[in-house]
C-alpha positions in Angstrom: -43.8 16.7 -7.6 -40.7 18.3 -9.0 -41.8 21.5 -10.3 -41.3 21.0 -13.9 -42.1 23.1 -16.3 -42.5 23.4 -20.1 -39.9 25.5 -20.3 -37.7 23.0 -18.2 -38.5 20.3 -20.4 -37.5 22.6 -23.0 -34.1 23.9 -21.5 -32.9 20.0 -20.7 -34.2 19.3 -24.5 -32.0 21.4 -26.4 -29.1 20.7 -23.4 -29.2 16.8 -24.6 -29.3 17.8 -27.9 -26.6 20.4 -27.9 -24.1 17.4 -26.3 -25.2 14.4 -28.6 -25.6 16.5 -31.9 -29.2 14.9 -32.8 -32.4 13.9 -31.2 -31.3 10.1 -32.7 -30.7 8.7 -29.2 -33.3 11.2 -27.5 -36.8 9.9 -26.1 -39.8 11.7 -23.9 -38.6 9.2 -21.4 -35.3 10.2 -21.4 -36.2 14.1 -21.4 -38.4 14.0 -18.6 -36.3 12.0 -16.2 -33.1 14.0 -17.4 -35.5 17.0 -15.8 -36.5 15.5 -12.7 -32.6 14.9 -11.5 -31.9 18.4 -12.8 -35.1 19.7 -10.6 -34.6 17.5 -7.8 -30.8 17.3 -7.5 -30.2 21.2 -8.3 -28.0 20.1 -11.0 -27.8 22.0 -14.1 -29.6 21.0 -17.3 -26.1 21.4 -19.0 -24.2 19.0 -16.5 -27.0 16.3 -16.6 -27.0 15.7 -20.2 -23.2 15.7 -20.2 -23.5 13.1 -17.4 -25.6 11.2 -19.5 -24.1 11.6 -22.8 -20.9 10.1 -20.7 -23.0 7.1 -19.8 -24.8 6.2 -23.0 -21.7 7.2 -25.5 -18.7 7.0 -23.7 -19.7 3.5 -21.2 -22.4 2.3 -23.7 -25.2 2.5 -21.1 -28.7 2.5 -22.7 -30.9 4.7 -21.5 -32.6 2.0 -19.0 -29.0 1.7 -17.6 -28.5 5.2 -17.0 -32.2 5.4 -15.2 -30.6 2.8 -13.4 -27.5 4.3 -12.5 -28.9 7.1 -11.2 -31.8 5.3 -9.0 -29.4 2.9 -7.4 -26.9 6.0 -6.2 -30.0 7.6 -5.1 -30.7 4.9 -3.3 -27.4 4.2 -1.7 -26.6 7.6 -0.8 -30.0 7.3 1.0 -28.9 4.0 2.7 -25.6 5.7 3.8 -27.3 8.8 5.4 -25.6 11.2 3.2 -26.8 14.5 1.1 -28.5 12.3 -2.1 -28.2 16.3 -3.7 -24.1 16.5 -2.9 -23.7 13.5 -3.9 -25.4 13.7 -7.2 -23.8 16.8 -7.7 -20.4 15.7 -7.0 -20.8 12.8 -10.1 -21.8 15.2 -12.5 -19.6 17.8 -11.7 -17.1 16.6 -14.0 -18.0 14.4 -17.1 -13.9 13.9 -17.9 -13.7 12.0 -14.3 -16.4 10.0 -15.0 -15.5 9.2 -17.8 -11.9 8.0 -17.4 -13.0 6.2 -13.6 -16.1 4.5 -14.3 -16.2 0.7 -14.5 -19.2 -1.1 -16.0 -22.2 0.0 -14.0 -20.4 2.6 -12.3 -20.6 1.3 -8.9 -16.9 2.0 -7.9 -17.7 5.5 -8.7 -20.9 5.6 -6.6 -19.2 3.7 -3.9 -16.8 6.6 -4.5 -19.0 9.5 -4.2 -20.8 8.3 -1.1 -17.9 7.3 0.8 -16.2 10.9 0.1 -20.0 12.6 1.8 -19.3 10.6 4.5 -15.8 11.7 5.2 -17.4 15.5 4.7 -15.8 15.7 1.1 -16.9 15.8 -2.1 -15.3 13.7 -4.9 -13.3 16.0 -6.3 -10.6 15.5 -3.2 -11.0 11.8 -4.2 -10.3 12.9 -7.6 -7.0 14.6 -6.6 -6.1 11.4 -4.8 -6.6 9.4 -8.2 -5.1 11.5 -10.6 -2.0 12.0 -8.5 -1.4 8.2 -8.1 -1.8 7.8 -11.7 1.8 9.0 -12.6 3.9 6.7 -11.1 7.1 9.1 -9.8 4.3 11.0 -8.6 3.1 8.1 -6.5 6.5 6.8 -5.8 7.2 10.1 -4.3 3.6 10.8 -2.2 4.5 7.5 -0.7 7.9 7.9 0.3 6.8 11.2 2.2 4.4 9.5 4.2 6.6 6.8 4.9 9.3 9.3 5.8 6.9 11.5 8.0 5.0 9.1 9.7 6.6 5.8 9.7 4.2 3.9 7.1 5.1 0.8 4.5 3.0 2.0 1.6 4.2 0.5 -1.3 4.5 3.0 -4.5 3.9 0.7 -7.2 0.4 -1.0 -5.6 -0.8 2.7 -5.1 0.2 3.1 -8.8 -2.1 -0.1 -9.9 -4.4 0.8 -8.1 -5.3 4.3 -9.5 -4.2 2.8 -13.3 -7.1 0.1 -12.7 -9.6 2.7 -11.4 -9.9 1.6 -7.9 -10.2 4.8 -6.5 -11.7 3.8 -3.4 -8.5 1.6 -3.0 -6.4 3.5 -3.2 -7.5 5.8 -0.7 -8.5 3.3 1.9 -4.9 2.0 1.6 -3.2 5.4 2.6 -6.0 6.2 4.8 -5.8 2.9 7.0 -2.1 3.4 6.9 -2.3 7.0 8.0 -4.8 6.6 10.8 -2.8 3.8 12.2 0.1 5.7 13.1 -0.8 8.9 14.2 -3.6 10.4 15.3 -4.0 13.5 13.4 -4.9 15.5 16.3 -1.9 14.5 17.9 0.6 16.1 15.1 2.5 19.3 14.6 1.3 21.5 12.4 4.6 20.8 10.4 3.7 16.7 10.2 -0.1 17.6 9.0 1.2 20.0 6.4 3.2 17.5 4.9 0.7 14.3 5.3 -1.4 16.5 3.3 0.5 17.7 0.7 1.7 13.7 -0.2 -1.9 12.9 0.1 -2.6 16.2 -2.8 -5.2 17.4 -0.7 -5.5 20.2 1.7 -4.8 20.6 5.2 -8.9 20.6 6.2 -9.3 18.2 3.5 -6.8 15.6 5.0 -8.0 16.2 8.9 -11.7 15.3 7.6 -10.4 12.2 6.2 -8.7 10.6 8.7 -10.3 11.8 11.7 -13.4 10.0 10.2 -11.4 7.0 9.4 -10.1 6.9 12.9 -13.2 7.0 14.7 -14.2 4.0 12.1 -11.9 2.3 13.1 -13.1 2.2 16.7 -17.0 1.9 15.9 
């Protein structure tokens, strides 16, 4: 159904190997569905077995758990009406993000990856978001600037917690919703957007996706 190959089960063989060092935690089972996301997602053998040494070493998923993982995003992203490929791609992009983000089974970071399709981004700009909030004069000073510019009461320290706890989603919704409540983005300067998207540390066409979809949310 897939297209694999011997040589595929091959390549994604020696890429699980290569990242955990032995074949100790490495079954058929494990091989051949590692192979099918790779075929099916267009992900690379080297960035699924990082994605799943993340999960099984770094989370302590088993491997059923990891299966699992993958299934149920699958299946959301489905749900949701988004690219299942993009979206898969966009979790395994970056095994550091996952890493640090992920909570338990990992659904805040699905929840994550989905909602950034919908808004036409990936999860890297929510990734940007996160790791900005993490430091907190950072944060303190992203939320000023959108309080300055546009007249919003984000608080600094919440949008701190937030990103320190892993609730990216959160965090984003909280400066999104405050955003899209006072201006439509259509409706600023180029000077305004430039700086709503710098204290949001994303760029101009990154930002307008955002809250234009957020906006029009907001009025389904």
């Amino acid at each position: 159904r897939y297209g694999v190959e011997l040589d595929d089960l091959r390549e994604m063989t020696g890429a699980l190997v290569e990242e955990f060092g032995s074949l100790d935690f490495i079954n058929q089972q494990l091989i051949e569905s590692t192979t099918k996301w790779s075929k099916a997602y267009n992900i690379s053998a080297t960035e699924v077995a990082k994605t799943v040494d993340v999960l099984h070493r770094s989370l302590g998923m088993t491997n059923q758990q990891v299966e699992e993982f993958v299934s149920t995003l699958d299946t959301d992203a489905r749900i949701a009406g988004v690219s299942v490929s993009l979206v898969m791609q966009d979790v395994m992009h970056d095994a550091d993000f996952l890493a640090l983000y992920t909570k338990n089974t990992g659904a805040n970071l699905r929840e994550a990856a989905i909602e950034a399709r919908k808004m036409g981004v990936s999860l890297s700009v929510t990734q940007k978001i996160a790791e900005a909030f993490l430091d907190y004069d950072t944060a303190l000073d992203s939320a000023m600037e959108l309080n300055i510019v546009l007249g919003t009461h984000l608080n600094p320290q919440m949008l701190h917690m937030k990103a320190i706890n892993k609730d990216v989603v959160g965090l984003q919704n909280d400066i999104l919703d405050a955003v899209s409540a006072q201006y439509n983005w259509n409706d600023m300067n180029a000077l305004k957007q430039t700086k709503v998207a710098e204290a949001m540390h994303v760029s101009v066409e990154e930002a307008a996706k955002m809250i234009n979809y957020r906006q029009k949310e907001a009025k389904m």
